[in-house]
C-alpha positions, 0 to 999 in steps of 0.5 A, a space after each residue: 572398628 576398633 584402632 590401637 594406638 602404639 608408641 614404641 616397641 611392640 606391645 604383648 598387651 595391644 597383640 592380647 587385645 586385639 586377638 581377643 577381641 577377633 575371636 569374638 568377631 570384631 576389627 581391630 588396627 594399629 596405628 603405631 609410632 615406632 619412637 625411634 631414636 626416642 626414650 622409648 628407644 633402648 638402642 640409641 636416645 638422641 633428641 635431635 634425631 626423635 624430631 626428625 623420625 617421630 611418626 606423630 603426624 602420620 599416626 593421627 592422619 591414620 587414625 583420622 582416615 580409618 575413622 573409628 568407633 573406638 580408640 585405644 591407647 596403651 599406655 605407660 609413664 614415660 609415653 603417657 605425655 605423647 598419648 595425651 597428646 594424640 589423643 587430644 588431637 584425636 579428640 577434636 577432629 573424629 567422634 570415637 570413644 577414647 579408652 586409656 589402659 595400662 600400666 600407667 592407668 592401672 597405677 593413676 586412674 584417677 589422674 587419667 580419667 581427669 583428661 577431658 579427651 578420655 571417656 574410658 580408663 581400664 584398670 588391671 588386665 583389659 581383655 574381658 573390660 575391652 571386649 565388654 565395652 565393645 559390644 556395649 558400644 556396638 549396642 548402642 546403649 553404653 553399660 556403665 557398670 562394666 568391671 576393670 572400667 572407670 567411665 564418665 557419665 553426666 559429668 561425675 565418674 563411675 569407677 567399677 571393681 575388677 574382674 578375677 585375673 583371666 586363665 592365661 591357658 584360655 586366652 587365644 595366641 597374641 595377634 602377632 600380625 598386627 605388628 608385622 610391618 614393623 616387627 620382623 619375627 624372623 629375626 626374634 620371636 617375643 613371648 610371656 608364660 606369665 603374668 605379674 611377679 611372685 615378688 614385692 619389690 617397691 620400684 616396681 609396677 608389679 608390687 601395685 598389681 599384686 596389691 590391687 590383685 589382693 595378691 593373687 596376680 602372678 600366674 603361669 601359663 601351662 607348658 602345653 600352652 607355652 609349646 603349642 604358641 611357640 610351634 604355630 609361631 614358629 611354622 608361620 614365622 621362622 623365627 632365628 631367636 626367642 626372648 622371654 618377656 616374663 617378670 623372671 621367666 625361670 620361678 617354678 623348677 619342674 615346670 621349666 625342666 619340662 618346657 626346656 626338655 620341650 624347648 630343645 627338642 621342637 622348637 632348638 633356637 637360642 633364647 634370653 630371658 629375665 630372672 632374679 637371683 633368689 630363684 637362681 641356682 646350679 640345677 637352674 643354670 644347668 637346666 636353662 643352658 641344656 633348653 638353649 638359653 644364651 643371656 639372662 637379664 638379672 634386676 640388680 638394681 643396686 649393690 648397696 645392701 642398705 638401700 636394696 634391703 631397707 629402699 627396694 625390698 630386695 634381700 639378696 646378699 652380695 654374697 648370692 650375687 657373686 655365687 649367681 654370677 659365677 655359675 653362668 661363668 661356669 656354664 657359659 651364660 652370657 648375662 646382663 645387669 640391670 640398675 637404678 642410677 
């Protein structure tokens, strides 16, 4: 029995997970602290009312009463404080594995794997280490040679190299149920047709990736792949909107012309998106209003070229800035801006 801990938001990376690990045949839950009213929340940070909402006590008590053989934490920078907590508590009362992965442990493995309440960190993309350390664990004999994992072993630490990042169009649709009461998929339907970003901007957790990936890190799901989840989600769920999760969801011109030609005529409800201004352009803007797209989220960041160019590795000039934003104007695309302060 395996339980995911969540805090936060819905997390693509857990639903992965899960999915691929009940395809091979095993029992996956989530225990999840929705973090209302906390950092984790976009709509509204009020500390006050984190105290009062926070789910902390209720999503050990689960945890405890499911009494697992694994527990797994996803985990980023700003809840990795939260989770060490839990999982400390964890720790002391229920004799399971601990494993921690995600960014945060992908980008700081050594400081992770330091905790004494964590035996096992995954590093890079987790389906495969997951499934691996499963079954090892299911055989009763741990291999401590699995890829993607650092795992202790007689007090020192075995820290293994990684695995190929996966095909995208072989892994099974993400494992939406797992979030069902806490989500509702009719409202907006959350998806990713990639993984990672074709650029290297210094901020960002993804220029870790593609170097710890050698650079070949970001991919792209097939359009038969995007489609055929999208139609099967949008049967069970009914779903009113669509967000696309994607690093910048609009890289490749002749893929995205064949998936919102695809879009509009099966599927035909508004969706957002991220994208960047280097990847942006009339045709674009044209091709993403005519799919049903209703607001773009650009990484701005700044509009400081000195800092952009010479902090961020980021060389759009102002001028591009102005002509992008202009064109959504043009053609009625809402967009929204985000910056570092």
């Amino acid at each position: 029995k395996i339980v995911f801990v969540n805090y936060g938001r819905e997390n693509l990376g857990i639903e992965y997970l899960s999915s691929f690990l009940k395809t091979a045949g095993h029992q996956t839950s989530l225990a999840n602290d929705s973090g209302l009213f906390s950092i984790q929340d976009n709509a509204l940070y009020a500390p006050f009312l984190e105290k009062i909402f926070i789910q902390r006590k209720e999503l050990i008590w689960k945890v405890k009463k499911i009494n697992p053989d694994l527990v797994c934490f996803s985990v980023y920078t700003n809840n990795y404080q939260y989770m060490c907590e839990v999982a400390k508590d964890i720790k002391k009362t229920i004799n399971a594995k601990i494993v921690f992965g995600g960014a945060h442990p992908t980008l700081v493995p050594e400081v992770v794997i330091s905790n004494n309440f964590v035996d096992i960190v995954v590093v890079g993309e987790g389906e495969h280490a997951l499934l691996d350390i499963v079954n090892s664990l299911k055989s009763g004999n741990l291999n401590y040679r699995i890829k993607n994992a650092w795992i202790k072993k007689n007090g020192s630490v075995v820290k293994n190299e990684l695995n190929p990042p996966a095909d995208l169009d072989s892994l099974p649709w993400p494992d939406k149920d797992l979030f069902k009461d806490t989500i509702n998929y009719r409202e907006s339907y959350l998806i990713v047709t990639s993984r990672g970003c074709p650029n290297n901007c210094v901020y960002c957790g993804e220029e870790f990736k593609n170097r710890l990936y050698d650079y070949k890190f970001f991919r792209k799901r097939s359009v038969n792949s995007v489609m055929e989840e999208l139609l099967q989600m949008k049967r069970k769920y009914n779903f009113k909107e669509v967000m696309f999760f994607d690093a910048i969801f609009f890289t490749h011109r002749e893929w995205l012309k064949e998936l919102m030609e695809r879009y509009r005529k099966e599927i035909n409800v508004p969706f957002r998106c991220f994208g960047e201004v280097h990847f942006f352009n009339e045709e674009i803007a044209d091709c993403l209003k005519r799919g049903g797209c209703y607001c773009i989220e650009f990484g701005l960041q700044t509009i400081n070229v000195d800092i952009r160019e010479n902090v961020l590795n980021r060389f759009d000039t102002n001028e591009q800035i102005k002509t992008v934003f202009d064109i959504c104007d043009k053609h009625k695309l809402r967009y929204d801006i985000d910056h570092i302060f």
